[in-house]
N, C-alpha and C positions, 0 to 999 in steps of 0.2 A: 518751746524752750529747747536748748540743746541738754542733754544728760547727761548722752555716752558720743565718745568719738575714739576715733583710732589713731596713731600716730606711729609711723614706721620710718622714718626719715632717720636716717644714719648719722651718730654725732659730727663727723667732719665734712658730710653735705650739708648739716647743717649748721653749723659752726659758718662757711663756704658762705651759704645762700642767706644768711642774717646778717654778715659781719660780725660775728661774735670773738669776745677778747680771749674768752677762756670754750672751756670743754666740758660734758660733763658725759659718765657714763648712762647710755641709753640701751635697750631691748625694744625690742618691736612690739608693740601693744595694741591688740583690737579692741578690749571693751573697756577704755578708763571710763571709772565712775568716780561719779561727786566722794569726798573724804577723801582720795586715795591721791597720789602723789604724783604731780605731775610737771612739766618741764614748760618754764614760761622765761621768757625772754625780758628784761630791763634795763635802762638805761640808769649808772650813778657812778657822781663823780669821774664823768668825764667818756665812763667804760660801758660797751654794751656786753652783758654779759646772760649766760643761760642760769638758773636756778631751780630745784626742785619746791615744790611750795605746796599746798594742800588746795584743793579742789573745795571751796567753800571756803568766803572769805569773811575773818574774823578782824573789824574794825580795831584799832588801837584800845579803843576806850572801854571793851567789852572787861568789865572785870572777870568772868570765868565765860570760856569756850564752850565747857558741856552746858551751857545753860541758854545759852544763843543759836537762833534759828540757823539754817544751814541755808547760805546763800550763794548759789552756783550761778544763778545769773542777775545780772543787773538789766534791766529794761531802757534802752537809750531817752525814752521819754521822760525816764523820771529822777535818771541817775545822777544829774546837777544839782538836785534837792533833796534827795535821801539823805539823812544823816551818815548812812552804814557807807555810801559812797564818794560820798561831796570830796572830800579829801583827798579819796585816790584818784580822782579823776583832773585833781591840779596835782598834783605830786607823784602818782603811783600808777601809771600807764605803764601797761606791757604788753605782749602778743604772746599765746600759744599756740606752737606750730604743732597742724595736725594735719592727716594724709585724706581727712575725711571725718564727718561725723553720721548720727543715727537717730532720725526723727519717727516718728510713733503715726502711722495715720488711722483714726479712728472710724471703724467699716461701719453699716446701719444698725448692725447688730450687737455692736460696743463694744465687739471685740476688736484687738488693736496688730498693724501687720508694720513692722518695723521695715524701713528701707535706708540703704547705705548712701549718701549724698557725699558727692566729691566735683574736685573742680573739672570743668569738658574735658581741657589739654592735660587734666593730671599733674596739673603741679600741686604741689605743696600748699595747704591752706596758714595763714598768720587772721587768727582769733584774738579781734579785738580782747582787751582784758584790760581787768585791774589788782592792783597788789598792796597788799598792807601787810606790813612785820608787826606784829603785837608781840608783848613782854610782860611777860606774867612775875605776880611778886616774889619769885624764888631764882628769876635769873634766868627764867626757861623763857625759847623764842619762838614762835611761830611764821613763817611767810606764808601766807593762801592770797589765790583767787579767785577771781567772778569774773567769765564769761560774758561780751555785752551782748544783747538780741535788738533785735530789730522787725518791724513788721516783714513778713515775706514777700516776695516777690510775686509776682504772678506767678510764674512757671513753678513757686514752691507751695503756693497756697491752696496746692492740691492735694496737698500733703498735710499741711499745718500751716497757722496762719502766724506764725514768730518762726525765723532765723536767727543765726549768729551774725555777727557782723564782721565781714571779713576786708581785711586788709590787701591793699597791691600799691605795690610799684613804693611813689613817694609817700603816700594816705601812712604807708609803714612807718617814715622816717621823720616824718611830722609826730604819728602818735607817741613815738619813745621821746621825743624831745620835748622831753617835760620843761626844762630850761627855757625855753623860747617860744614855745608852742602854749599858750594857753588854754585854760578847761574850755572855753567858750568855741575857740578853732577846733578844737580838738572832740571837741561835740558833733559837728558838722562833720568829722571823717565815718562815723560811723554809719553807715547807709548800707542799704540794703542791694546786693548785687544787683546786676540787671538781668534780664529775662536770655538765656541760655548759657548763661556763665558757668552752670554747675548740671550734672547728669545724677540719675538718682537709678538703681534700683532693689528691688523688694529683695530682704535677707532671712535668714531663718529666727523666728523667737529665740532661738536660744542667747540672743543677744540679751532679752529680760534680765537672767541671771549674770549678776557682776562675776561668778564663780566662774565663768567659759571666756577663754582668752585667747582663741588659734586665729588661725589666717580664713578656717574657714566659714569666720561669722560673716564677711563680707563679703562672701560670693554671692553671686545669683539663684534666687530659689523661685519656683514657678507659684502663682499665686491662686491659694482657691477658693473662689470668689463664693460667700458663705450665701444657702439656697435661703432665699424668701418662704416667711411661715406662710403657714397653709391657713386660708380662711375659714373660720368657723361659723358654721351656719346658725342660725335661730339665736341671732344679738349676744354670741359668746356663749352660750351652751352646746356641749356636744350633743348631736342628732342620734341616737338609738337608731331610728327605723330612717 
């Protein structure tokens, strides 16, 4: 799954490289986490516009939020028949652009070594998503979304065996054109890169905690490869003599 990802893309390059109508104020962010508030891209009435939206997406019909599971990704397998999704995926397509995100690979020992994934040339990632405004009974409004994944690639399944699903080119301009574009076509954009589209490397844990938020999560950290236990003799007992 994707969890955490970074986004440092400046509002009028990005405003620039989406076609966006409006503007919104952006800071450079290395660990967004699920719940926390995040900048996704939609297409309505006519306009492509940026919005901020909550990271875990709460269907229309949920009567209370704090009571509903926290759904950061949708699975492209299964997202035409979820109840939680079906809907956004004919009406509530969006992208959020990110400069990179941060997959977890799990070493023999279960301990887990996070690495930063971005695209080879460094452009700017567009994360496939979905979006749904819920209206709670006092007049209060929510926008979240879900993140779609995809099986990985070879070159990512070294890592983890789910990616997000990323957007290029026209796959973009198709996905916001809810209008024209149906859930069915619109199914079929999401795929999984091909094999050296994105470069990956190993970052410090301190990525774990939502609390750490500098430039320096996504540097390069050398990795130390945890030693293999030591065999114990006599069918699991330790040997005295």
């Amino acid at each position: 799954m994707c969890g955490r990802y970074a986004s440092t893309l400046p509002p009028e390059m990005m405003g620039e490289l989406f076609k966006l109508f409006n503007s919104i104020d952006l800071v450079p962010r290395y660990n967004i986490a699920p719940t926390q508030p995040v900048a996704a891209i939609w297409e309505a009435h006519g306009r492509r516009e940026a919005h901020f939206a909550r990271w875990g997406l709460v269907p229309g019909w949920v009567k209370d939020p704090r009571d509903f599971p926290l759904l950061v990704n949708a699975r492209v397998e299964t997202m035409a028949e979820k109840p939680a999704f079906r809907d956004a995926l004919k009406h509530g397509r969006c992208i959020v652009p990110a400069s990179g995100y941060y997959e977890w690979h799990t070493n023999p020992d279960k301990s887990k070594q996070p690495y930063y994934i971005t695209m080879e040339d460094d452009r700017p990632m567009a994360l496939a998503g979905l979006y749904t405004s819920w209206m709670g009974p006092n007049g209060e409004e929510i926008d979240s979304v879900a993140t779609i994944t995809v099986p990985a690639n070879e070159q990512l399944s070294e890592i983890h065996h789910r990616m997000p699903a990323i957007l290029e080119g026209e796959a973009i301009e198709d996905w916001l054109n809810v209008r024209e574009v149906r859930a069915r076509e619109a199914w079929q954009l999401a795929l999984p890169l091909e094999d050296g589209a994105l470069k990956f490397h190993p970052v410090s844990t301190r990525v774990n905690s939502a609390r750490d938020d500098d430039a320096g999560l996504i540097e390069r950290v050398a990795v130390v490869k945890p030693e293999p236990k030591p065999k114990v003799a006599g069918g699991g007992q330790l040997d005295l003599f």
